[in-house]
N, C-alpha and C positions, 0 to 999 in steps of 0.2 A: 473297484480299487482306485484309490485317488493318490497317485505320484507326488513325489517332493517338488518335482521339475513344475508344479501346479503354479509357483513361483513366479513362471516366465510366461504366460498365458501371452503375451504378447509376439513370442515364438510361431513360425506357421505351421503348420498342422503337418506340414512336408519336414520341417527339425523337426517331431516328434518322432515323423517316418524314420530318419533318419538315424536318430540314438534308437531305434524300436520301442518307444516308450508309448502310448494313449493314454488318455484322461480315462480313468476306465467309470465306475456306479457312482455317482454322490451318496449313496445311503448307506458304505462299507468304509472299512477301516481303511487310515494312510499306508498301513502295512501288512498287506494281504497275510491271512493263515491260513492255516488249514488245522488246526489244534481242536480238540476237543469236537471232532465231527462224529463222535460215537460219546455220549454221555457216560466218565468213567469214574470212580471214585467219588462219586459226588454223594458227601454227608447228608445222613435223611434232615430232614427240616424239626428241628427238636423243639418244642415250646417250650417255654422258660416261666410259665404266668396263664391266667386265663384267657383267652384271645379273646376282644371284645373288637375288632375286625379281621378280616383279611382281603386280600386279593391276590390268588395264585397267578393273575397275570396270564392265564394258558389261552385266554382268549382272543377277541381284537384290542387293538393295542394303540389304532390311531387316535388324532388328534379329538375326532368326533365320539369315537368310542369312549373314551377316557372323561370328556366330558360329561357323557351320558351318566356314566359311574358318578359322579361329582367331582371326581379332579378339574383342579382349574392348572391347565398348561399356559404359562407366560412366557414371552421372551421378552428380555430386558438386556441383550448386548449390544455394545455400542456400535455404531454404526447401523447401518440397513442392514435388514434381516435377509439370511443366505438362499441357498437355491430348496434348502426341504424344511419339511416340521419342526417344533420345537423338541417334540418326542414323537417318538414312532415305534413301529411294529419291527422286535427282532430279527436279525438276519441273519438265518442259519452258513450263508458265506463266509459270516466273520466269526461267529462260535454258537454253541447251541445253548438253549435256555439251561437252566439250574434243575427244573425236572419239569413233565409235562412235553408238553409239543415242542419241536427243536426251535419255533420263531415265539414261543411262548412266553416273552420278555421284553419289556420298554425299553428305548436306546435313544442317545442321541449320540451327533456329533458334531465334527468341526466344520460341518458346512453349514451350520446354523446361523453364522456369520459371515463376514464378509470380508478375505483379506488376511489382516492379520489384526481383527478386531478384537476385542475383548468378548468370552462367552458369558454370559447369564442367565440359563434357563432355568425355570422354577416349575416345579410340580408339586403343587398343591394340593396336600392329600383332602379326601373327604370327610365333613365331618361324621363324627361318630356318635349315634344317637346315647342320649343321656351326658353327653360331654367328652372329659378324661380328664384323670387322675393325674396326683402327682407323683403316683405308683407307676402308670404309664410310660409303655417304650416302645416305642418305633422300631421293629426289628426289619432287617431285609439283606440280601444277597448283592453282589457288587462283582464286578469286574471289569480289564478293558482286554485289548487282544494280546496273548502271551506274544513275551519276546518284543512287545511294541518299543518304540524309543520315544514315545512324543507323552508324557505326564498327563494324565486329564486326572481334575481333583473334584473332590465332592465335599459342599456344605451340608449340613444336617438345622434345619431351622423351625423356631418352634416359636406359635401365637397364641396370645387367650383368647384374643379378635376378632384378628382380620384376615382376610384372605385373599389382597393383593402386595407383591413384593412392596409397596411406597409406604405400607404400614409399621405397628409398632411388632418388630419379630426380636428373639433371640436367639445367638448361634449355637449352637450344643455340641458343635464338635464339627470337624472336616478332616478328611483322609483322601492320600492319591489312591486312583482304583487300581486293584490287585494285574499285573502284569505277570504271574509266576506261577501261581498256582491254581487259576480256575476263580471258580464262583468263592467267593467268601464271606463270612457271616457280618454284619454290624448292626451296632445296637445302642439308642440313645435313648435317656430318660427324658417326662416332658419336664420344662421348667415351671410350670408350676398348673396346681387345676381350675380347670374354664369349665365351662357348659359350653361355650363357643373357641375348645382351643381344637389347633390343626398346626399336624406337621406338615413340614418343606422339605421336599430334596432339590437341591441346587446343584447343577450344575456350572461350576462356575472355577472360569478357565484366564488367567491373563497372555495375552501374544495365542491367542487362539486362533481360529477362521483355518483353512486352505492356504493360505501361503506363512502364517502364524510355526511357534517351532513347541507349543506346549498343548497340545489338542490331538486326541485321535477319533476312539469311539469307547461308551460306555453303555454297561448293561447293567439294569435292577430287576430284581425278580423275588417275587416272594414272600410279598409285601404282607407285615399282621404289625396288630399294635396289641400289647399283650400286657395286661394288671396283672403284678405281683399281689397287690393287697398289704397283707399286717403278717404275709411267711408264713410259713409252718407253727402247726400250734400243738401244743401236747395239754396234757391235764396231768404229769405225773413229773416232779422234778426230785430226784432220788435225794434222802439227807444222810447216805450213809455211802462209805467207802466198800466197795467190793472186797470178800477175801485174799488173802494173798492168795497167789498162781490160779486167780480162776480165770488170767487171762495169759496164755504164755509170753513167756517173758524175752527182754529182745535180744535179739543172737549174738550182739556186742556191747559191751557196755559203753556209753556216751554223755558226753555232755556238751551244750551247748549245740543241740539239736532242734531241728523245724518239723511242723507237722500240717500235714492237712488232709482233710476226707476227701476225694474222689468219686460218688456213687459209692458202693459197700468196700471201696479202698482205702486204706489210710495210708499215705506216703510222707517218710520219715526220711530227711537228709541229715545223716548221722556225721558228726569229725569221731576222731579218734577217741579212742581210753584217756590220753591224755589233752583232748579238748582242742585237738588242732585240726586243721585244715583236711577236708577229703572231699571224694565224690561220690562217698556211698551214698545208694538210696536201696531204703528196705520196705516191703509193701505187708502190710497185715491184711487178709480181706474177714469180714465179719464175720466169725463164727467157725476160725480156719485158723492159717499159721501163717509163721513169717515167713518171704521168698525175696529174692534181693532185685533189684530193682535195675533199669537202665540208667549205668552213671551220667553225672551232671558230668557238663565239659571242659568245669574247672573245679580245682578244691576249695571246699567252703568252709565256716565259720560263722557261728553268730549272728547267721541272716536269715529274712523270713519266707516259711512257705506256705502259699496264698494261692487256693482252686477258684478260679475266673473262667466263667463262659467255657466251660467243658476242657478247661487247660489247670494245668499248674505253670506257678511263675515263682522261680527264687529269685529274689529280691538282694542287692548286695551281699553281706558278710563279708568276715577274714578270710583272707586267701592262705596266710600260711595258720594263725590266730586273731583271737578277737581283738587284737591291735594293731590288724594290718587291713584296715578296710578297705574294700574295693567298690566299684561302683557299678560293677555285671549284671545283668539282669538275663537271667535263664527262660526259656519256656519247653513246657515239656506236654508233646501232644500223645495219647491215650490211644488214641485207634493205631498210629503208625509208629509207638514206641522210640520217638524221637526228639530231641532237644535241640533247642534253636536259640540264638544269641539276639536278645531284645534290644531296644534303647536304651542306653545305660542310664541310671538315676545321675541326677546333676550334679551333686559329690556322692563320694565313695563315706558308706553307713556301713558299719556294727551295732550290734547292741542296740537295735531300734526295733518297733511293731509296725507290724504291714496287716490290710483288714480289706476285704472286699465289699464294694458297694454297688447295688443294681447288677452286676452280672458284667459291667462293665469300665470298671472304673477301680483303681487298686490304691489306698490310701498310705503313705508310709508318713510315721510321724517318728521325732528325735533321733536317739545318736545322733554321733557315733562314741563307742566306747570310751576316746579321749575326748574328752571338752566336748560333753553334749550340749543340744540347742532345743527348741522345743518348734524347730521348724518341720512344716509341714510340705511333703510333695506328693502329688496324683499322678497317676499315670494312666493314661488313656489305651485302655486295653483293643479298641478297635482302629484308633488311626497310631497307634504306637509313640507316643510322644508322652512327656512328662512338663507337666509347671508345677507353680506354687498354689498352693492355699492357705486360709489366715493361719500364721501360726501359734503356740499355745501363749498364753497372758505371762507375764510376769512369776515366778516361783514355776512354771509350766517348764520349762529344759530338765531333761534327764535320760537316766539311758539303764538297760538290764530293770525293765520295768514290767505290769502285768497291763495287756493292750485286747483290747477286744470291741468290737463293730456287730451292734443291730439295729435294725433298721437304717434311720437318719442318722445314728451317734454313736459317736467314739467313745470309748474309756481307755481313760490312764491313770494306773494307780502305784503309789509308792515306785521302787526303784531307788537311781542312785543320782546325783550331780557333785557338789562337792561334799555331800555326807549323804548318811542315809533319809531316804523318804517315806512318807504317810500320806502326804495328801495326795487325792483324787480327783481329779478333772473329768467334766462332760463336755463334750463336742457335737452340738447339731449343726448338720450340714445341711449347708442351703441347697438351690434346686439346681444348680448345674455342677455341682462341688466347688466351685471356685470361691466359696466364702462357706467358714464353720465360726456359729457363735459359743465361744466356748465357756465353762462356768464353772470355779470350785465349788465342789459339795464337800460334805462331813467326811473327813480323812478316814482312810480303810482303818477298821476300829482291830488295834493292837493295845496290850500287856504296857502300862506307864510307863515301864522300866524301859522298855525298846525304845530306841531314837529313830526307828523306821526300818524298813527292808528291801532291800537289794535282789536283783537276781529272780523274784517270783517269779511262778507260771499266771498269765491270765489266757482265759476265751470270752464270749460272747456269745448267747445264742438265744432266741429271743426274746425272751425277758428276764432274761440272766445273766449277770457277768458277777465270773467268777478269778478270786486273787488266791493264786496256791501256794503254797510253800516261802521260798527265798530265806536269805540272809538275814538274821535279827540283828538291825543294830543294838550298840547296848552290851547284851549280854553275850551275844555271838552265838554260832550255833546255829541249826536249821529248823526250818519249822515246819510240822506235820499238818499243819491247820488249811483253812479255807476258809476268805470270806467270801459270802456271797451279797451282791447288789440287787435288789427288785428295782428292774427298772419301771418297771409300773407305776409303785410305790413312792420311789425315789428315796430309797432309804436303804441303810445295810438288813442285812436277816441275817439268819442263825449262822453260826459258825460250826463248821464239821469239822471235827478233829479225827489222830487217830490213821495219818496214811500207812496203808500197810509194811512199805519201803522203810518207813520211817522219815523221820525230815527233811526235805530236799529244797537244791537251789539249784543256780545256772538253768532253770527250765522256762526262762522265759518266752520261746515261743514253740515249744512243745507242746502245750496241751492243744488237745482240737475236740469239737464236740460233735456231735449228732444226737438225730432222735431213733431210739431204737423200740419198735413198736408203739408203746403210747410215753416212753420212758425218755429225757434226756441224761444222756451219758456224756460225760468228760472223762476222755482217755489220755494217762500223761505215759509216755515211754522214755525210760533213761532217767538220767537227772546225775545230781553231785551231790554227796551227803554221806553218811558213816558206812560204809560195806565192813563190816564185820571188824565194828571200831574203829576202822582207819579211814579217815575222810579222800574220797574217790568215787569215778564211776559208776554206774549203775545199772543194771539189767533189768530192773524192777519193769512191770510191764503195770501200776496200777489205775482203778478204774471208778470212776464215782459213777453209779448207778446203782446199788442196793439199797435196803431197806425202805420203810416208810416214806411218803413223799413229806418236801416240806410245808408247814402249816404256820400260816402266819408273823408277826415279827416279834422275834425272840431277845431279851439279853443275852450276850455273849455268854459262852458255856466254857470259854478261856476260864484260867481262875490270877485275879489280877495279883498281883506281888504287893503294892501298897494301895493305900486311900489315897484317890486322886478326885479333884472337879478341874476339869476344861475351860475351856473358853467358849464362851457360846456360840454358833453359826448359823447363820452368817453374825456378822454385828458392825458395822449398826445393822437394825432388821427393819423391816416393817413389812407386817405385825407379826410376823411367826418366828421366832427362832429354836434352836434345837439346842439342849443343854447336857454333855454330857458327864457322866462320872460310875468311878469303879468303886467295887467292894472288896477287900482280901477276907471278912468275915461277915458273918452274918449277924443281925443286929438290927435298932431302930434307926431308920435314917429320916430324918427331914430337910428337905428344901424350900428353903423362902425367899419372895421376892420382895426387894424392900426402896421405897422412892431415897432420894437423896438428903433426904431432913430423918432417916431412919424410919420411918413409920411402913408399916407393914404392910404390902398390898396384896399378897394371895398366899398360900401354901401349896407347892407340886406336891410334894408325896412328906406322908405323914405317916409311915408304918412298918413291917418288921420285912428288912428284903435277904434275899441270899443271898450268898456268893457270887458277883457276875457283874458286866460293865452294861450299864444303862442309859438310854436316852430317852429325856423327858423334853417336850413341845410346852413352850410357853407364847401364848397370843396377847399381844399387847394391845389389840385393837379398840379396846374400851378408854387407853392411857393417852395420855397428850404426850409430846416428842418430850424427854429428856436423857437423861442419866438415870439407870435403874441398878441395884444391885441383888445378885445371888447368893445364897446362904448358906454351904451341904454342912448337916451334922449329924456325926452318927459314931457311939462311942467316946473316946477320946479326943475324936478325930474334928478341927471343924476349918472350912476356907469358905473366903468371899472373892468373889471377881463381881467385874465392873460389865455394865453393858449398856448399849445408846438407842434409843428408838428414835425414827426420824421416818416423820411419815410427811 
């Protein structure tokens, strides 16, 4: 045990006698415990990915040991280096390891230094044969001694390179170690893939050393680096709505409701019939019924809920309604049925999408209800903090929108700002989340008549995103429909009509997905739309997962109100751009492309189509940059627009 009074070393040894104080171990904590000397509660070690290392650590643990394994132990704190190791072999004095042998854990501490130096130690993990990915994450275990007072923090660092701290590294994140609760889990993605990349744990401490006021002792254990890969894959994605009640339905009617899967749970934080503020939470588990849940610790609204690293987290909403946002951030843990008050997001959101990324990182984009923006905030689900990332382009603000996250990228589609919306945004995220390149694609394909829609549900799950329901501008009224995005593809597909509720809105972060057997399912609970003619509430419990899988890319099975040609997208292009337009009958239709002196340079489609809204690919690649024009004609009907190539 090493004293505060370590300060006064210049003291004789007879004061020490005297307050009954000694210099007691250098290799144990400033603040003796006795905590955790019988291993209790301690969560199994869960993989999250294929482990393409580990190190359970149960072994030896010194300076020698460790290099044998191929870690490279460095110290780099200022001043002369203190009385022990850089890292060492656990001390079951100060707490026992995370599982295995009670000293079966790396540690350092504040005697690595000298004083009141600054700490810097670095443990350079080994590399890993065949490289790592940019799928790859550094998983491990952490903590310092419960109860302690003195801060010790930890960097997370990561190289394509090199393998001493003077090189080119990046930081992927830092958190103080856990004081409160034991061993605890953290998790960081690499920044990007090497054949020669390696993570770092740093420990790294300012006003550290023995006479220092921000150092104690810290323990890792546990160590695996685990690829995700390309996720869960299916072969079967349903292109039909479920029967009505083949799934029961939910015990209260709601709207402006969150959802998220759990393992075979689905948890729903419901407001009220009339769309306000509460703390129910209702759990469905697969192939069972609803049971009600442990309440959230304040009442909510129009905020999101997002499963991270074997947690749920709600995300802002309205405290009394969706126009009273707050800025809370709940968590709620599964094994002890308890909820806990997070870092709160930077302003207070409604009406925004929240999406999880790597297991460790929780994306919330737009809102809030009033005067949305199209800013971006992360939240660091292992050292609990929140920043910014890039936010969306220009036309990108909005808010009661369809938001959904796989893999690298975001989707954002239609919703609301100072009118209704159509267009569609992609976001890929770079390797530490701190930069998303974001991109308009082809607006979610709606009926000419609509000026866009409000309020959808969207999910994401992995090569699908899908936009449900919402608010038609235009005509008004809800929509029964779905589109769906291939993200493979990069293009919309077929459109399912037909929900058995009938058409719904305010479900914007309601729907949630999973794979069930070989089958993906979207499950939407609740919603706002006609209950028996009179626009309200919903119990509906409906489910897209029947029929036939989808096959291919389809025109829209919408049926368009008039004859429309679009604008082309992108434009200017080069060389591909995408040209769309609808049909209300069926008929010969042709499309031609023609230079700007009138002369004719190709014909798209020359023949008799049905009912339905179409997209045709034109490749300008053979053309020198100018001004080109498009031709639809078909019946009565005929429009030109204009287009630029510019290569």
């Amino acid at each position: 045990m090493k004293n505060k009074l370590f300060l006064f070393l210049s003291l004789t040894v007879l004061v020490s006698v005297l307050v009954g104080l000694t210099i007691g171990d250098p290799w144990g904590s400033k603040t003796q415990t006795t905590d955790n000397i019988i291993n209790v509660n301690t969560p199994p070690h869960v993989s999250y990915g294929t482990v393409v290392y580990v190190d359970s650590l149960n072994g030896v643990n010194d300076t020698t040991a460790l290099k044998e394994r191929g870690y490279k132990p460095y110290y780099r704190g200022t001043g002369a280096q203190g009385t022990i190791a850089t890292w060492y072999q656990g001390q079951i004095a100060v707490f026992n390891a995370y599982n295995g042998p009670s000293t079966g854990y790396v540690a350092a501490n504040y005697s690595v230094v000298t004083g009141a130096n600054n700490i810097d130690s670095w443990l350079v993990l080994p590399r890993v044969a065949g490289g790592l990915l940019a799928t790859d994450s550094l998983i491990f275990y952490e903590r310092s001694a419960t109860g302690s007072i003195y801060p010790d923090s930890v960097r997370v660092m990561y190289s394509a390179n090199d393998s001493i701290p003077e090189g080119s590294w990046t930081e992927l994140g830092r958190f103080k170690t856990n004081t409160t609760t034991g061993w605890q889990r953290q998790a960081f993605k690499a920044a990007a893939a090497s054949v020669n990349g390696r993570f770092a744990i740093r420990y790294c401490v300012v006003n550290g050393g023995p006479s220092g006021t921000n150092s104690d002792y810290i323990g890792i254990d546990a160590i695996t680096i685990e690829r995700s890969g390309s996720g869960p894959t299916a072969t079967f994605y349903s292109s039909q709505w479920c029967a009505a009640a083949t799934f029961p339905p939910v015990p209260s009617a709601t709207y402006f409701q969150a959802s998220a899967w759990l393992g075979d749970t689905l948890y729903v934080a419901t407001p009220t019939t009339a769309g306000a503020g509460a703390n129910t939470i209702i759990r469905y588990k697969l192939g069972g019924s609803w049971t009600t849940g442990v309440p959230m610790p304040g009442t909510k609204v129009g905020g999101t809920l997002t499963a991270c690293n074997g947690k749920l987290y709600y995300v802002g909403g309205g405290t009394a309604s969706i126009l009273t946002p707050d800025a809370a951030v709940y968590e709620y843990t599964p094994s002890t049925g308890t909820w806990a008050t997070k870092a709160p997001l930077p302003v207070a959101l409604a009406g925004h999408g929240a999406g999880n990324w790597g297991d460790s990182v929780i994306f919330v984009v737009g809102g809030p209800y009033s005067g949305p923006t199209g800013n971006v905030y992360v939240y660091n689900v292992p050292t609990n903090t929140w920043r910014t990332s890039t936010a969306m382009p220009t036309g990108g603000a909005r808010r009661t929108f369809a938001f959904g996250i796989s893999g690298n990228q975001l989707f954002v589609g239609a919703g609301y700002s100072t009118a209704f919306m159509k267009t569609f945004f992609v976001g890929t995220i770079g390797s530490n989340a701190s930069t998303i390149t974001w991109v308009q694609k082809a607006d979610v394909p709606i009926p000419p008549a609509w000026t866009g829609l409000s309020r959808p549900g969207g999910v994401a799950f992995m090569d699908r995103f899908y936009v449900i329901g919402g608010e038609r501008g235009g005509p008004g009224g809800y929509r029964d429909s779905v589109n769906i995005w291939n993200i493979t593809l990069q293009t919309w597909q077929t459109v399912i009509i037909g929900k058995p509720g009938g058409g719904m809105s305010n479900i914007c972060n309601a729907p949630a997905a999973r794979k069930v057997n070989d089958t993906v399912k979207v499950f939407i609970p609740g919603g706002y739309g006609l209950v028996g003619g009179v626009a309200g509430a919903s119990t509906n419990f409906d489910v897209i997962g029947c029929g036939p899988t989808l096959t291919g890319i389809a025109p829209s099975i919408m049926t368009p109100e008039t004859y429309s040609l679009s604008q082309n997208y992108p434009n200017p292009f080069n060389p591909v751009t995408k040209i769309n337009f609808a049909l209300p009958k069926s008929g010969l239709v042709t499309l031609k492309v023609y230079d700007v002196l009138g002369k004719e340079i190709t014909t798209l489609v020359n023949e008799v189509k049905n009912v339905g809204a179409y997209t045709v690919d034109f490749n300008g690649s053979n053309l020198s940059s100018g001004v080109y024009f498009y031709k639809l004609s078909s019946g009565d009907f005929t429009s030109i627009k204009r287009m630029m190539l510019i290569k």
